[in-house]
C-alpha positions as CSV (number, residue, x, y, z in Angstrom):
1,X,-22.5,-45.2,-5.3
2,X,-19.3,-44.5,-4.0
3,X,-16.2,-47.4,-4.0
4,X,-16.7,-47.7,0.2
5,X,-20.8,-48.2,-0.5
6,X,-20.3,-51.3,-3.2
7,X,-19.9,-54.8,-2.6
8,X,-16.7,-56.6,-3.9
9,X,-17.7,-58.8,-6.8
10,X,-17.4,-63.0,-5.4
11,X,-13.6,-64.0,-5.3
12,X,-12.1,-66.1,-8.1
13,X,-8.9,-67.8,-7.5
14,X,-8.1,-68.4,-11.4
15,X,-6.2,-66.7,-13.2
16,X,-5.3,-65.0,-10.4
17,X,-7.2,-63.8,-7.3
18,X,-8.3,-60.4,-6.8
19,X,-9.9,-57.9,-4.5
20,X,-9.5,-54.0,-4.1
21,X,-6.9,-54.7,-1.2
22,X,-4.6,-56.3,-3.3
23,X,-5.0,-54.0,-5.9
24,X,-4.7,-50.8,-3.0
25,X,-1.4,-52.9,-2.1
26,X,-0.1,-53.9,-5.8
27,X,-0.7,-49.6,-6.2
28,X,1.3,-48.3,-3.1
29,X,4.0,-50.6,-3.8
30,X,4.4,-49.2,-7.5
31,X,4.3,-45.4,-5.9
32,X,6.1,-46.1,-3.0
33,X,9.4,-47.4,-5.2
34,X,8.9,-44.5,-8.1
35,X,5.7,-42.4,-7.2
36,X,2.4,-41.6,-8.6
37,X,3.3,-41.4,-12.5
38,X,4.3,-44.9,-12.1
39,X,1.0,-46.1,-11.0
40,X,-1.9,-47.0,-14.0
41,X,-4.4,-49.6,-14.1
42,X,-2.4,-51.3,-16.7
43,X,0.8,-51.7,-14.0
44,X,-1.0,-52.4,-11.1
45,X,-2.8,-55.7,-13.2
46,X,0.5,-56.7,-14.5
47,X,2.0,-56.6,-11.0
48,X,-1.1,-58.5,-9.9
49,X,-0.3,-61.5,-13.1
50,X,-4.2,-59.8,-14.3
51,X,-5.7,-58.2,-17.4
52,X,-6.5,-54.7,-16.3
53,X,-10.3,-54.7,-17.7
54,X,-10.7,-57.2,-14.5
55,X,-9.7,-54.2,-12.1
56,X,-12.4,-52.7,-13.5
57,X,-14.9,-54.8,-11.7
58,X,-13.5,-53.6,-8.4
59,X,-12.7,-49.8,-9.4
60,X,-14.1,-47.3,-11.6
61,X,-11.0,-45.9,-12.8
62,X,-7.5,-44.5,-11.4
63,X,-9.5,-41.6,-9.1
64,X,-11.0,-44.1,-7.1
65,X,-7.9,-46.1,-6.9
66,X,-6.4,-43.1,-5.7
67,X,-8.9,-42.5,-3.7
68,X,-8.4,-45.7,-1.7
69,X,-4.9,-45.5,-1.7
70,X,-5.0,-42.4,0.7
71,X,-7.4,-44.1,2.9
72,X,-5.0,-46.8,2.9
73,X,-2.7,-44.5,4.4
74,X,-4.8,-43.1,6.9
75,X,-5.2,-46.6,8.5
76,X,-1.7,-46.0,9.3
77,X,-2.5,-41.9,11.1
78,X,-3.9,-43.1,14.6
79,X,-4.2,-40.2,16.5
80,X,-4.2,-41.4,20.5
81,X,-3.7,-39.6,23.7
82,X,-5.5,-38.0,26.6
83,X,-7.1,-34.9,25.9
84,X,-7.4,-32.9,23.0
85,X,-3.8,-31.8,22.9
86,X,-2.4,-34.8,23.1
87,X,-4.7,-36.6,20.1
88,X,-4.0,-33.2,18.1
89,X,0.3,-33.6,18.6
90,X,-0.4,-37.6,17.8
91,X,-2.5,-36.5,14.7
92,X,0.3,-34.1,13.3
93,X,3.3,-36.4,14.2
94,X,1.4,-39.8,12.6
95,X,0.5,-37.9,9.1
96,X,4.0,-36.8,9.3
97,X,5.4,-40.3,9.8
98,X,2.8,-41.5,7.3
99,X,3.7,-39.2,4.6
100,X,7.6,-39.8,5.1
101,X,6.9,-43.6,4.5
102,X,4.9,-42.9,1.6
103,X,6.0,-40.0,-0.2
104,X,3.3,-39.7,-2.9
105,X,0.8,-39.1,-0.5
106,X,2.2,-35.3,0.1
107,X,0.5,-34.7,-3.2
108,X,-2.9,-35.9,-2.5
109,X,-3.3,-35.1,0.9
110,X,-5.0,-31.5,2.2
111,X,-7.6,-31.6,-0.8
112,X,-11.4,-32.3,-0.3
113,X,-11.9,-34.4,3.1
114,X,-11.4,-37.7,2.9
115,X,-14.6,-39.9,3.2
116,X,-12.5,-43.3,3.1
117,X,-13.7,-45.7,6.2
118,X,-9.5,-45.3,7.5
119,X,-9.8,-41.3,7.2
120,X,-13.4,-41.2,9.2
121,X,-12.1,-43.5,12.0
122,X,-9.4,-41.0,12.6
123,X,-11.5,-38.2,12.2
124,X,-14.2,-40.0,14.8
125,X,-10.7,-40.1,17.0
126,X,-9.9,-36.2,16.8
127,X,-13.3,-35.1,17.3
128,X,-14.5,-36.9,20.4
129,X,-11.1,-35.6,22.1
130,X,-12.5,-32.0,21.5
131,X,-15.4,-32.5,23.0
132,X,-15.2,-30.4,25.4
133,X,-14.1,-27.4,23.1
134,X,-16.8,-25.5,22.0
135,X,-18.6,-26.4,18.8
136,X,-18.3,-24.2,16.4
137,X,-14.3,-24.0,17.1
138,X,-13.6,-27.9,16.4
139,X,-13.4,-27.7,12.6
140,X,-11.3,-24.3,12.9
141,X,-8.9,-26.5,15.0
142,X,-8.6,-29.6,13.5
143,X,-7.8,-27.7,9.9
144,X,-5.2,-25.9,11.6
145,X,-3.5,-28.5,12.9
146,X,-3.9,-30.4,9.7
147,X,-2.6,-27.6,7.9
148,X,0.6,-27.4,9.5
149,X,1.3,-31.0,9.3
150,X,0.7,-31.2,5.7
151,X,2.6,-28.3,4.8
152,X,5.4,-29.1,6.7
153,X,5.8,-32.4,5.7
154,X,5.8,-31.1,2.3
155,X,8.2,-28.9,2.2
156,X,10.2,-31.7,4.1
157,X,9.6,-34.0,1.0
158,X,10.3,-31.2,-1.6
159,X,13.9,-31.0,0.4
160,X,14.3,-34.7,-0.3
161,X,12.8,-34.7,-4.2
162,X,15.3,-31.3,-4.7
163,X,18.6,-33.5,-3.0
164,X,17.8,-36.3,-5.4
165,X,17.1,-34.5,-8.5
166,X,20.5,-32.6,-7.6
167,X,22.6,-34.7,-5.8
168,X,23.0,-31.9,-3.1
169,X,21.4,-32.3,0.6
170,X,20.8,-29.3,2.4
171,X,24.5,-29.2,3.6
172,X,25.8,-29.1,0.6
173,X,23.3,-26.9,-1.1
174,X,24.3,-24.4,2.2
175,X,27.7,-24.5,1.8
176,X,27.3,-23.6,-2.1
177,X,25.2,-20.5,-1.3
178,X,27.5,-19.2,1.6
179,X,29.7,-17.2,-0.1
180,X,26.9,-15.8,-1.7
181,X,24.6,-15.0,1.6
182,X,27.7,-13.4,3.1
183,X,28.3,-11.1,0.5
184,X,24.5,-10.0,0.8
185,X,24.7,-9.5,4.8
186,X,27.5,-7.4,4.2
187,X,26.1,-4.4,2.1
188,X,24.0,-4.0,5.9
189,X,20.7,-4.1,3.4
190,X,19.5,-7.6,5.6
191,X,20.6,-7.0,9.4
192,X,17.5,-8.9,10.8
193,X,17.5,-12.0,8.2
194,X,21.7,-11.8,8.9
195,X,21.4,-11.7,12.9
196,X,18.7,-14.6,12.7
197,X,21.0,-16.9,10.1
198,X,23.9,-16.4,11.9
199,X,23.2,-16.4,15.6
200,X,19.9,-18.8,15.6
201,X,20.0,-21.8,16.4
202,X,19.9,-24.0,13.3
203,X,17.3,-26.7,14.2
204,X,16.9,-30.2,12.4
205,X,13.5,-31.3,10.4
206,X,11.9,-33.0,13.4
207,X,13.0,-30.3,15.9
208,X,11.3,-27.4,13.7
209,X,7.9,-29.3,13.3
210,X,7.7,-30.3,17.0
211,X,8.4,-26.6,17.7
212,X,6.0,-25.3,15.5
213,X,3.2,-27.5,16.8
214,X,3.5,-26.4,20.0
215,X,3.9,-23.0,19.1
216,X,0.4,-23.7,17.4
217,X,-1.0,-25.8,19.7
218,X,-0.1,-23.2,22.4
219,X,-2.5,-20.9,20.4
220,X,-5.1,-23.2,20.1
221,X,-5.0,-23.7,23.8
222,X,-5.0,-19.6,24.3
223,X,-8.1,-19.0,22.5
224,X,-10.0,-22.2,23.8
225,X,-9.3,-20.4,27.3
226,X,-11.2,-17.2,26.5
């Protein structure tokens, strides 16, 4: 029986009171301060004053931990809007600002569909808004857009995990590869990469995802108009 499926054992306030959301809490606040590796069975019950084998009556094992971790965090992607285009820009933009508040999940994300009660509410959400979009084109769409948004965000994350691990943001790390790039563009070998880095404009993180949603949703909306 899967975690969503099984009752909760009865609460006991001594030694200390327990339940899986304050165990799902205890485990985001460890990964949110220093990630995944820091998160174990072990720290969650000592950040809970608890002997671990007591988790053990709420959770299986780390997996299903993990597993309602991310479901945590879908409770906080709440596509809205009016129409399907709408719902499918909230979608993209709330895993975004999800995934930037909890950076961990950029690893977990985009794997087998989630079945958590958070994740189906959502995906309840982004289906009725493509109701009018014929059937056999809904899953197509909402992988798409699911897609992007997850592999944008993590490249947008690896950005930050590479400026910490090197002490360079991506201004720095530009200006230190300059000389280099301009010695490239000069042998003529590159003319199109060179016209593009030099006369393009150079857009920030948000700008770049926005833009390539609507260039995506743009498509979506092309073909559903066939």
């Amino acid at each position: 029986m899967l975690v969503w499926e099984r009752p909760e054992p009865p609460e006991r306030p001594v030694p200390a009171p327990l339940s899986r959301e304050r165990i799902v809490r205890a485990a985001i606040r460890l990964a949110d301060a220093d990630g995944l590796d820091a998160v174990s069975l072990r720290k969650v019950a000592t950040a809970l004053d608890a002997r671990p084998m007591r988790l053990y009556s709420y959770i299986d094992g780390k997996e299903e931990l993990l597993d309602l971790m991310v479901d945590a965090v879908h409770a906080e992607i709440r596509p809205s809007g009016e129409g399907w285009r709408e719902v499918l820009t909230s979608l993209a933009e709330s895993t975004r600002h999800a995934v930037h508040k909890h950076e961990w999940a950029a690893d977990l994300l985009g794997g087998r569909p989630q079945l958590g009660p958070h994740a189906l509410a959502s995906g309840e959400t982004v289906m009725a808004a493509l109701g009018d979009v014929e059937l056999d084109a809904v899953m197509p769409v909402v992988s798409a857009v699911n897609a992007y948004a997850i592999g944008a965000v993590r490249r947008e994350v690896a950005e930050r995990r590479a400026e910490r691990a090197t002490g360079m943001d991506q201004e720095r790390w530009q200006a230190a590869l300059g000389p280099y790039l301009q010695r490239t563009f000069a042998t003529g070998r590159f003319p199109a990469l060179a016209t593009v880095v030099h006369d393009a404009a150079h857009l920030d993180a948000e700008e770049t995802f926005r833009m390539g949603l609507d260039f995506l949703l743009d498509g979506i909306a092309a073909r559903i108009a066939r």
